[in-house]
N, C-alpha and C positions, 0 to 999 in steps of 0.2 A: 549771301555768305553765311554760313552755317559756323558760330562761335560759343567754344563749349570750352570749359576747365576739367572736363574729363579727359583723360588720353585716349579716346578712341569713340566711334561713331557710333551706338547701337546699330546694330541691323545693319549698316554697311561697311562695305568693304574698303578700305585704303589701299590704293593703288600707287601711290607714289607721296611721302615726304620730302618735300619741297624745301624745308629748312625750316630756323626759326625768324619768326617775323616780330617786330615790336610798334610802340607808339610812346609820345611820351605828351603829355602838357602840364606846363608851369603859367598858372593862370597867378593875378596881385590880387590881391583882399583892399580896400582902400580904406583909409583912416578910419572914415565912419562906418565901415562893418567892422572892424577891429574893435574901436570903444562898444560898440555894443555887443559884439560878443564875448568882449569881457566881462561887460557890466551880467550878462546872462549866466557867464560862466561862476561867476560869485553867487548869484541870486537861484541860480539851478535855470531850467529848461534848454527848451534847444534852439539853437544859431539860425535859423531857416536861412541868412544870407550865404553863410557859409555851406550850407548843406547843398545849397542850388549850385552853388560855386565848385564843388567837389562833384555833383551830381555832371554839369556841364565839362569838367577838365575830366572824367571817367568816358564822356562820350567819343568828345575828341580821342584822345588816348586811344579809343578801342578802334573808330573809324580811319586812323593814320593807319593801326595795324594792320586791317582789313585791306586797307587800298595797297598797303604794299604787299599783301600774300594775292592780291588780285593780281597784279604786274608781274606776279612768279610763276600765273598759271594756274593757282590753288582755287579750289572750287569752298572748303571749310578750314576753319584753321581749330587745333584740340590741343589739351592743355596748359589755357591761359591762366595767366597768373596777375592780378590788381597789387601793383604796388602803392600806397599812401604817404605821402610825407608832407610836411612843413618847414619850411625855410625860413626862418628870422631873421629878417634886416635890419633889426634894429626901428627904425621908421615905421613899417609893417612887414606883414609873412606874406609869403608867398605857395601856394596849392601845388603837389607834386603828386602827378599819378604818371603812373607807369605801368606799361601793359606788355605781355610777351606770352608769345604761344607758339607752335607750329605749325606750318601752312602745309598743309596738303590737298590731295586732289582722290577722291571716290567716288567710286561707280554709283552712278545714279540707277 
């Protein structure tokens, strides 16, 4: 499956738009990567827990996409888009990524 954030395929042809297709994952941060990304976030550098954590919930995200432009027929899907967020429970956050693009189908 061919996933691109441009609207169209260099060099090939789209033969059929298929729709748009999405994914989403809301992954938990757990206490002790919270305290320490805080404490980092005071002192400077960077979270690596949280980085894996957002790295992991973008995969998901992008694979739920994939398998449902697969089930549509679509051979690539063009013009995705990575959404980010964080969600505050209060207790801890929670990791939001969200994925959407259009599934289609081009001549190999």
């Amino acid at each position: 499956m061919i996933m691109v954030t441009t609207p169209s395929l260099e060099g090939k042809k789209i033969k059929k738009y298929l729709g748009m297709v999405s994914g989403e994952a809301i992954l938990g941060a757990n206490i002790i990567k919270d305290i320490f990304a805080g404490i980092r976030d005071i002192v400077g550098g960077r979270s690596a827990a949280y980085e894996r954590e957002l790295r992991r919930a973008k995969e998901i995200a992008l694979n739920e996409m994939a398998e449902s432009a697969r089930e549509m027929g679509a051979n690539a899907i063009v013009g995705i888009d990575l959404d980010y967020e964080t969600i505050n429970l209060g207790s801890g956050n929670m990791l939001m990524v969200s994925a959407n693009g259009t599934a289609i189908y081009y001549e190999e």
